[in-house]
Every structure is written in C-alpha cells, then in structure tokens.
C-alpha positions as CSV (number, residue, x, y, z in Angstrom):
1,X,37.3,95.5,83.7
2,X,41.2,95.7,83.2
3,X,42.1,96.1,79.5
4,X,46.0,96.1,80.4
5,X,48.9,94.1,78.9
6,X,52.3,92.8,79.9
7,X,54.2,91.8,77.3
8,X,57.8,90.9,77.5
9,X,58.2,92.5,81.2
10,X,56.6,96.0,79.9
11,X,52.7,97.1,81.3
12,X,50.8,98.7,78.5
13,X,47.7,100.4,79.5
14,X,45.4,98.8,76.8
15,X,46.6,96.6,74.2
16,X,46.1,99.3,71.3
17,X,49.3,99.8,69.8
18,X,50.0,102.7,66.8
19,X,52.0,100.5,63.9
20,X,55.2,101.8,62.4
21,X,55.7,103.1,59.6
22,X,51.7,104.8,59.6
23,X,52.0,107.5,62.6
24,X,55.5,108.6,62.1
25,X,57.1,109.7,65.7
26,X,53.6,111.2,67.0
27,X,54.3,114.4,66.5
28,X,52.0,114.9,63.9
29,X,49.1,113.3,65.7
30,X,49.6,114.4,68.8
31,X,47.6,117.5,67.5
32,X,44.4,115.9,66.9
33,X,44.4,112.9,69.4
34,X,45.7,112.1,73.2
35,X,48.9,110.3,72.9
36,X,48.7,109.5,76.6
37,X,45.4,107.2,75.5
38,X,47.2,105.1,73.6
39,X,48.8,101.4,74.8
40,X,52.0,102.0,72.7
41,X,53.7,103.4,69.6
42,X,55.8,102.1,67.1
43,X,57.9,104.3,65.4
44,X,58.3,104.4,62.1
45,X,61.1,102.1,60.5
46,X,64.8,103.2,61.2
47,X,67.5,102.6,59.7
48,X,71.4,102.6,60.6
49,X,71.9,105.7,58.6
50,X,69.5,108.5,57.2
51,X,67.5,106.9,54.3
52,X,65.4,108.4,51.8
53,X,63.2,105.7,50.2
54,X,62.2,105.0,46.8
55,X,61.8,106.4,43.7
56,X,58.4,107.5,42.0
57,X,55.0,106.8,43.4
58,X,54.9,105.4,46.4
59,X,51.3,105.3,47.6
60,X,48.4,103.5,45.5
61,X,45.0,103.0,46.9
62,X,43.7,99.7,46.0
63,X,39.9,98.3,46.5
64,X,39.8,98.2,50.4
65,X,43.6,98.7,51.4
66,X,46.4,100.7,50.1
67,X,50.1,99.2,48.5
68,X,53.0,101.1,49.6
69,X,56.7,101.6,48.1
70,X,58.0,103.8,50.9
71,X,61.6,102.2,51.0
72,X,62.0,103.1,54.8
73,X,62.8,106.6,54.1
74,X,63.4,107.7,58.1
75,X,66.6,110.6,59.3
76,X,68.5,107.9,60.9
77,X,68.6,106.3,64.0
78,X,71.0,108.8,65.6
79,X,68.2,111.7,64.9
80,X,65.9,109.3,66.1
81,X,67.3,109.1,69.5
82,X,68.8,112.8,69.8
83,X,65.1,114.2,68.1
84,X,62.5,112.4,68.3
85,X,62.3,109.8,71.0
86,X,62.8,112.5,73.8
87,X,59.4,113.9,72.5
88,X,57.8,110.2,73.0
89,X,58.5,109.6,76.3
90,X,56.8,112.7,77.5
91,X,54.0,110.7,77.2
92,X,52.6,108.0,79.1
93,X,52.6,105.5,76.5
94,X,55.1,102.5,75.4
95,X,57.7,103.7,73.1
96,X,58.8,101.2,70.6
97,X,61.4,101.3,68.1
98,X,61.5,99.8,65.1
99,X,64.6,98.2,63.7
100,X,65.6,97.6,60.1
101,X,68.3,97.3,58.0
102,X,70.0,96.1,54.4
103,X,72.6,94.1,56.0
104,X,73.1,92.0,59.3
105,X,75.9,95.1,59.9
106,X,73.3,97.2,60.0
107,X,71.0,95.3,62.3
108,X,74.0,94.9,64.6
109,X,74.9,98.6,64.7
110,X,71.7,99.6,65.4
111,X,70.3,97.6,67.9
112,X,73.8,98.7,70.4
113,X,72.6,102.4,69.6
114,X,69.2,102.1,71.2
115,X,70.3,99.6,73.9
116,X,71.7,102.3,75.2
117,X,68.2,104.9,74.9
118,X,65.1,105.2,76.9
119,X,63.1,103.3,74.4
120,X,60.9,100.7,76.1
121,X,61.2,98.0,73.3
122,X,62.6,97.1,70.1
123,X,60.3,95.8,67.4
124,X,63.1,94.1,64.4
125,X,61.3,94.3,61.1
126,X,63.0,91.2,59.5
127,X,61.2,92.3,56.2
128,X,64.3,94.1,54.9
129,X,66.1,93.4,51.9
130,X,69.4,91.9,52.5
131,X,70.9,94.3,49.6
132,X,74.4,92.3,49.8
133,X,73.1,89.0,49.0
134,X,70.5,90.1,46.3
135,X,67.7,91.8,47.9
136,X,66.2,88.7,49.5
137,X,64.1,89.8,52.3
138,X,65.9,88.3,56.2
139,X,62.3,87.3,56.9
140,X,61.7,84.8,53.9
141,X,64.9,82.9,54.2
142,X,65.0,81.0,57.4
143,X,69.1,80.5,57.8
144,X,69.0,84.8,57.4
145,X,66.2,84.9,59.9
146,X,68.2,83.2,62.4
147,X,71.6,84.9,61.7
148,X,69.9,88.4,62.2
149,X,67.5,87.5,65.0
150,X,70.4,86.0,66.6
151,X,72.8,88.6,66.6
152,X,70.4,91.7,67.1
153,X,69.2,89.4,70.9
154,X,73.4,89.3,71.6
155,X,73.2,93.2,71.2
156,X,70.6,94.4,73.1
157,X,69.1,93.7,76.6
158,X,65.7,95.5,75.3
159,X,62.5,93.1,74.8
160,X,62.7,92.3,71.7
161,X,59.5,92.1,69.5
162,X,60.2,89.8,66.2
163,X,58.2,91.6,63.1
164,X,57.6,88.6,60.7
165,X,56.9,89.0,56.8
166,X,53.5,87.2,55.7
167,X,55.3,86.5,52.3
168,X,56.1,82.6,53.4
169,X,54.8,79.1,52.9
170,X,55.1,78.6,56.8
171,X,54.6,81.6,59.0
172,X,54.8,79.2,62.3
173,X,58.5,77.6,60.8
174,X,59.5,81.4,61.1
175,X,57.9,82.3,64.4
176,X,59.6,79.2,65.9
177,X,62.8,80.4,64.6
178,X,62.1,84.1,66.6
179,X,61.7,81.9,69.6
180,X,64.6,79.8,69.4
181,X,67.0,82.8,68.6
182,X,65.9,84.7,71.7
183,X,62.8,86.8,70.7
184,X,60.7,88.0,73.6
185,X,57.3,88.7,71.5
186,X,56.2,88.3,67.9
187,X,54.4,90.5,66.0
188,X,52.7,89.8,62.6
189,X,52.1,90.5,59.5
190,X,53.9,93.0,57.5
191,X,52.5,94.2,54.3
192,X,51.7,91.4,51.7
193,X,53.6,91.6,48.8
194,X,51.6,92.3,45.6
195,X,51.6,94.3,42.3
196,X,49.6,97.0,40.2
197,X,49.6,97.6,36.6
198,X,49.0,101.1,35.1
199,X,47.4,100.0,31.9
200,X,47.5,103.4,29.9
201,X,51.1,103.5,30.6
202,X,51.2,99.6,30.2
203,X,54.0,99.3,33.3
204,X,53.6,98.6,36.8
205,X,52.5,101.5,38.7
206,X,55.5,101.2,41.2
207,X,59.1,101.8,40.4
208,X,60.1,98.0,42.1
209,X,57.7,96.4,40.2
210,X,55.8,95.2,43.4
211,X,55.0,96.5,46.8
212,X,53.4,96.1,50.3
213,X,49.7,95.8,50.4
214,X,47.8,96.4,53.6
215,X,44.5,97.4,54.7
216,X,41.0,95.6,55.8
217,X,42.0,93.5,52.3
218,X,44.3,91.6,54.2
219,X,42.6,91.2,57.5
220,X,41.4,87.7,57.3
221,X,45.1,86.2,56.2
222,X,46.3,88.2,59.6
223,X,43.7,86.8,61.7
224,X,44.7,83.2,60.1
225,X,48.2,84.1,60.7
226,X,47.6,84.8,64.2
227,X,45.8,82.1,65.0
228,X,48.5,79.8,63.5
229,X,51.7,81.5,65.2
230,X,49.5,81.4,68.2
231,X,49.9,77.6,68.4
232,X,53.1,77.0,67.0
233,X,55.2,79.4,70.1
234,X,54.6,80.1,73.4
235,X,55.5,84.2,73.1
236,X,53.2,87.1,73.3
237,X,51.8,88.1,70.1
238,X,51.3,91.3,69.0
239,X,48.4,91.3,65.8
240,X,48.0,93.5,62.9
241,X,46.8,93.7,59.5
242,X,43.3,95.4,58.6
243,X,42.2,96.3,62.4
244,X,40.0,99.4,61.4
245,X,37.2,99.0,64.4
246,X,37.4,97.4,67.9
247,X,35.3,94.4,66.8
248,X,38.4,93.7,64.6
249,X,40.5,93.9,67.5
250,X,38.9,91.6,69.2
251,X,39.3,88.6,66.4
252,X,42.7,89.3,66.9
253,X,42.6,88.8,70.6
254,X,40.2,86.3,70.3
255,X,42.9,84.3,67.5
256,X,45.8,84.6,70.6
257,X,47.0,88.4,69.9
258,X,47.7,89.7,73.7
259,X,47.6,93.5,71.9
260,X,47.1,95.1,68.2
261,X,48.6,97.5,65.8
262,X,46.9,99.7,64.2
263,X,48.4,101.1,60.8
264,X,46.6,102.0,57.3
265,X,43.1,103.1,59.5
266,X,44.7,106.0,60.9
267,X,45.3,107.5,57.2
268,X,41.1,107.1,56.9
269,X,40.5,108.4,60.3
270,X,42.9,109.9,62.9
271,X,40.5,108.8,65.5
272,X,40.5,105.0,65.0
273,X,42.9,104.4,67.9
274,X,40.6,106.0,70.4
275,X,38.0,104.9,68.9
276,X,38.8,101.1,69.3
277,X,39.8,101.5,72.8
278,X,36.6,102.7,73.4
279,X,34.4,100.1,72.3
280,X,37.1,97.7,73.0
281,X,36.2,98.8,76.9
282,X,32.6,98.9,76.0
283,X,32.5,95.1,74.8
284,X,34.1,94.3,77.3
285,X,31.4,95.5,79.9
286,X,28.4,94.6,77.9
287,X,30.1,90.8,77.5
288,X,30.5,91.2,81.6
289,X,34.7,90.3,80.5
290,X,36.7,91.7,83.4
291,X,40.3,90.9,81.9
292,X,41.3,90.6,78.4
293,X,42.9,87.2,79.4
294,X,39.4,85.6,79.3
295,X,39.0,86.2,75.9
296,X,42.7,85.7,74.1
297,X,43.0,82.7,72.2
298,X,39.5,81.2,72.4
299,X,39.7,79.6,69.3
C-alpha cells in the first residue's frame, strides 16, 4: 500500500493537504494534531503587504457549509517568511505558500520574495480582486489570468500550483490557460460566490454584499469540476471543496485529483485530517489498492 504523491517534482507522504486560509500557519493546530502526519499545508493567503481584511461580519454559517468575507487579512509576506514559515519546516510535511494580491504588482513582488525562501511550493490564488481595474477577480477574466499567471512563472523557479475560482462559465478554458502560461499543478475550487440576506435588518448580512461559500454544500460542483479540469490538461490536480471524510477523498481521486485539501471540516473537527488519512489507508487495504495511481481518474 503506498498512499504517496509527487506532484510537480515534490514527494508528499499522503495526498492530504491542510487548505489555506482554514489552518492558519499550524501553529495553532499543532497542539491538538501531529503535523508531521499530514501530506502538506497551505498557508493561509498572503499578501505583498500586511492586510487586515474586511469590515463587519465575516463568518456565516449556512445549511451545510459556511460563507466567508475574510478579505485575506494575513501580517505580510515578509512576517510570513521571517515568522512563520521557519516554524513549518520543522516538520516533515510540504510547506506551501499561498500567493495573492490586488494587482499584478503585487503578484510580481511577491512571488521574487519567496523564491528566495525554503518554502516547497507556491499555490497563486488567482481569485483576488484586481482593485485597479475595478475589483474584477484575475481568475474570471481570462486575458488577466494569463498576464498574472504569466508573470508570477517568470519570477519564481518554485512549482507552481494554479488556485482557480469556480465562479466561471468554463473552468477547463481557465485550467488550459494555467497550463499554457507555465503552471506546474492546478488546484480547484475556491469558495463559490454567493449571498445572505439578514431579513430583520432587511440588508445583506456581509459588508460586500456577497461572499465565498464553502463546505460539504459545494462538494458535488468540486467533484464535477475536477473531473472536467481533469480532461481538459495534462497537470496534476490538487481537489477541494466539501472533503469532510476519506470516502470524499476518494471521489476526488477517483474524478483525477492526485491529492486533496481539506478546509471548512477542520473548523467542525480538528481531527478530520488524520482522520481521512486513516481510512483513506484503510480503503485502500480492504479494496486490496496498493498505489493510489490505480484508482485516480477512473471515471
């Protein structure tokens, strides 16, 4: 039974991956679970300079998933590198970064600062709002995909895992784009973009108006999503979107995902990491599966 991964060049131990934006830099959960167990984490989304998000409620738990306004508060890549990745890589688990940013500037910047780190990979959330051209997100507007994919691979010799927004007509036309401009991996999706109403107050509950829904809510539109990136590139594919059990993961990997994130589950149970590795290896010897190859992309 060998539940490892290579993706991009780098060996992950099992293909369970902690998502960013849901386990901060680890410190926090390194209290209550083995860090060392995990395939990977994903740290939480950084921008160029120190950021501190949105405005009112930010959090609202909706009928299986929750919608999020967090507005990538993070301290800044520089505190990032100097602070908290140091901490990461005692461990023995892949140590991601993830990239955003409000303008291609920023992208730019950013991606030369941890070039130069000890972080194994860079995951680009292409979900940002390009605040100088009217808050358009990079990852809906295919000519801004390009530029920003594009520029980020001429900065950094780092794999580079392409985060793509779910909020399109075409989610292949996109991953073909992350291919073309250099990606090394994709991973999908990103919160879906969706709205509550406060009726007492008669407004929207959020500040923006509208905000990032994930959860098990959402986990069928990942698995299609998956499943259609899956055949429209050749790159790895790293899944997301809902995975709260190891039977979840496995649609994934069965759709064409070579690993998983895990993201909203670990605010229900800190656990559901280990947990999935566990039965992930436990499937895998009741099914008599001896790689994880035998399984990816059977449909």
């Amino acid at each position: 039974m060998n539940t490892k991964v290579r993706i991009a060049g780098v060996d992950f131990k099992n293909p369970v991956i902690a998502a960013s934006g849901t386990f901060g830099f680890g410190k926090e959960f390194s209290e209550y679970i083995d860090l060392n167990k995990l395939g990977g984490i994903c740290s939480k989304g950084l921008t160029l300079n120190r950021n501190l998000g949105n405005k009112g409620i930010r959090i609202y738990e909706t009928p299986s998933g929750i919608m999020n306004s967090i507005g990538l508060q993070n301290p800044g890549i520089e505190y990032f590198v100097k602070e908290e990745l140091p901490f990461l890589k005692k461990f023995d688990t892949v140590a991601i970064a993830n990239l955003g940013g409000h303008s291609v500037d920023d992208y730019v910047r950013g991606a030369e600062i941890i070039d130069s780190t000890s972080s194994d990979m860079i995951e680009l959330n292409i979900s940002c709002p390009n605040v100088k051209e009217g808050g358009m997100a990079f990852g809906t507007d295919p000519s801004k995909a390009c530029q920003v994919i594009k520029k980020v691979r001429s900065k950094t010799k780092k794999p580079l895992i392409v985060k793509l927004s779910p909020n399109v007509s075409n989610i292949g036309d996109f991953a073909k784009i992350a291919q073309d401009q250099g990606a090394d991996a994709i991973s999908l999706i990103n919160t879906i973009n969706a709205m509550a109403i406060d009726i007492r107050q008669r407004k929207p509950v959020f500040a923006n108006k509208t905000a990032g829904l994930s959860g098990p809510a959402v986990k069928p539109i990942a698995v299609r999503m998956v499943y259609e990136v899956s055949k429209a590139v050749d790159l790895p594919i790293i899944g997301m979107g809902g995975i709260m059990t190891y039977e979840d993961a496995i649609e994934f990997i069965m759709a064409g995902a070579w690993a998983i994130q895990v993201g909203t589950a670990n605010f229900i149970d800190y656990k559901t990491m280990e947990n999935i590795i566990a039965g992930l290896e436990k499937f895998m010897q009741e099914e008599n599966i001896k790689s994880l190859e035998e399984i990816r992309g059977i449909i």
